[in-house]
C-alpha positions in Angstrom: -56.2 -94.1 -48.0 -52.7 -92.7 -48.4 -50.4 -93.5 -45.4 -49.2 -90.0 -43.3 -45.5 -90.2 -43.1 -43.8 -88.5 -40.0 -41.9 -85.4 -41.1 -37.9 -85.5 -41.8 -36.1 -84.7 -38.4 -34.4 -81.5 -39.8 -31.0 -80.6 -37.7 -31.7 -77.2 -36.7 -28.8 -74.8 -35.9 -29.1 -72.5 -32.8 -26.5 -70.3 -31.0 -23.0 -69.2 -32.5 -20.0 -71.6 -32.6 -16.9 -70.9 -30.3 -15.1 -70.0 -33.7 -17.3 -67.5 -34.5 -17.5 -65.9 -31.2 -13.4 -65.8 -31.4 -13.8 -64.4 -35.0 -16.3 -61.7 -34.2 -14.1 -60.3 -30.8 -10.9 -60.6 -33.3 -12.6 -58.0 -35.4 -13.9 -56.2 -32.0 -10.2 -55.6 -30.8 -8.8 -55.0 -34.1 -11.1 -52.1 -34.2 -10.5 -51.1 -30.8 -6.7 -51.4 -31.5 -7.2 -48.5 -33.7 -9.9 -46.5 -33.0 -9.2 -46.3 -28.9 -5.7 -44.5 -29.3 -7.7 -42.1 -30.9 -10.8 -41.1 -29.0 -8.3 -41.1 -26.1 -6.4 -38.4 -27.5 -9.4 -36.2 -27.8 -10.6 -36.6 -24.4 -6.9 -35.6 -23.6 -7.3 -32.4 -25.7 -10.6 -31.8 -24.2 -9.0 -32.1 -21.0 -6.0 -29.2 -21.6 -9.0 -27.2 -23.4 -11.0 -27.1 -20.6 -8.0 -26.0 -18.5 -7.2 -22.8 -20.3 -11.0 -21.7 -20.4 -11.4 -22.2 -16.6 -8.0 -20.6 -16.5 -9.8 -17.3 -18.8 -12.8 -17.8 -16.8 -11.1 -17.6 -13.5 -8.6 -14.7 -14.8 -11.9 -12.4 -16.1 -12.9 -13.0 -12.2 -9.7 -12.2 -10.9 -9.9 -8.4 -13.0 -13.0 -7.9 -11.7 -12.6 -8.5 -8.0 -9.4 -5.8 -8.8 -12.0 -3.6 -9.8 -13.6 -4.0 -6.8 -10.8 -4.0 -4.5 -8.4 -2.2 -6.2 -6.3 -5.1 -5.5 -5.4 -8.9 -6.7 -6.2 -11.4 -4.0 -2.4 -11.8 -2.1 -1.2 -14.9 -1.8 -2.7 -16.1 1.6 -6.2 -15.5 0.5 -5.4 -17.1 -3.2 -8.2 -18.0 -5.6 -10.8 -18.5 -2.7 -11.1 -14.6 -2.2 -13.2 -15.1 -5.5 -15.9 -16.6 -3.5 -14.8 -16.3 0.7 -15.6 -12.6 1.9 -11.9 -10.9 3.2 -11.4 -11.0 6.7 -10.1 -7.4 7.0 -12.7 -5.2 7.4 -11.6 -2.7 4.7 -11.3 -4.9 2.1 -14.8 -6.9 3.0 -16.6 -3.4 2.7 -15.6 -3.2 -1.1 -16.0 -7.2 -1.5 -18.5 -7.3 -4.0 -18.3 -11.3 -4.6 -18.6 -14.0 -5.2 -17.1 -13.9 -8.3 -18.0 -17.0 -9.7 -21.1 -19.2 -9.5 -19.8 -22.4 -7.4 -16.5 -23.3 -5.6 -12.8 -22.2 -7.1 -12.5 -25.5 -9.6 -9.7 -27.7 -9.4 -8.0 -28.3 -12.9 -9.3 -31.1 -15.2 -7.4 -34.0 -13.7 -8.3 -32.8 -9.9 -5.3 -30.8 -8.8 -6.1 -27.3 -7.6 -4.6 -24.3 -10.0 -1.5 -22.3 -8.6 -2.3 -18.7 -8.6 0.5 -15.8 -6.4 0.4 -12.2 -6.9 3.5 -12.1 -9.0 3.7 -10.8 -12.6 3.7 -13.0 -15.5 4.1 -11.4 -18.8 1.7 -8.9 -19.6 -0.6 -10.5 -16.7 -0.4 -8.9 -13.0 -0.2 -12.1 -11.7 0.2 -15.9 -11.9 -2.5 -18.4 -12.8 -1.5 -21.9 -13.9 -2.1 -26.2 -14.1 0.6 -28.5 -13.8 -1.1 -30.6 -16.7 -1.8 -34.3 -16.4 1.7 -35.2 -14.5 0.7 -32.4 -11.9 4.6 -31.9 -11.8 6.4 -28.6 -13.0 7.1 -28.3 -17.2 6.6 -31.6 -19.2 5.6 -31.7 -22.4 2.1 -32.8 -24.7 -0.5 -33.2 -22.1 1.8 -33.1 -19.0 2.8 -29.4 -20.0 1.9 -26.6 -17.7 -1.4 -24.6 -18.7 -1.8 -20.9 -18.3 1.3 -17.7 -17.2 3.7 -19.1 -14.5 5.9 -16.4 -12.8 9.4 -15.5 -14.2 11.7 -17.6 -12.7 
């Protein structure tokens, strides 16, 4: 009869080191060091896109509540004539609104656009975002969107 020997205790490795773990979230922010700069300058561009396609979108509604009307909104009633029936019984009778689906939007960083009744270029009247600074001019992403009145 052959004697049964007890298996070899074999050291058996589980888990990560700490110096792996800090190697591995090196890499992690090394890549993030480069790629997040980037994917935050898209959603930047997205951002002043979006702006001057609600600022289209809103203008195509503006022309057609002139159509209606015969007039822009004035100043007082602003953007929400698009979607609020006139209070002067005239201009309710031709009202032929809403104009757009929802609510007037606020701009992509959640200022409300400036709109007035006063020429800008070849438009009839002014439509416009402050950009990302919500302040007048700037530049990049901070730049205003859309036709300010002459000044």
């Amino acid at each position: 009869m052959t004697a049964i020997r007890p298996p070899r205790f074999v050291r058996i490795q589980s888990g990560f080191t700490l110096l792996e773990m800090i190697v591995v979230l090196v890499i992690i922010g090394l890549i993030m060091g480069l790629v997040g700069p980037r994917l935050f300058g898209q959603a930047d561009k997205a951002k002043v896109q979006t702006a001057g396609t609600q600022i289209k979108m809103l203008g195509g509604a503006l022309q057609t509540l002139r159509l209606d009307m015969g007039r822009f909104p004035t100043a007082e009633e602003g953007l929400g004539a698009l979607v609020t029936v006139p209070t002067e019984p005239r201009a309710a009778k031709s009202w032929a609104g809403p104009y757009i689906n929802d609510d007037v939007p606020d701009d992509p960083w959640g200022n409300p656009y400036h709109y007035a009744p006063s020429a800008s270029g070849s438009q009839p009247y002014s439509l416009y975002s402050l950009g990302a600074d919500a302040k007048p001019g700037g530049e990049g992403i901070d730049a205003d969107i859309g036709r300010k009145p002459a000044q």
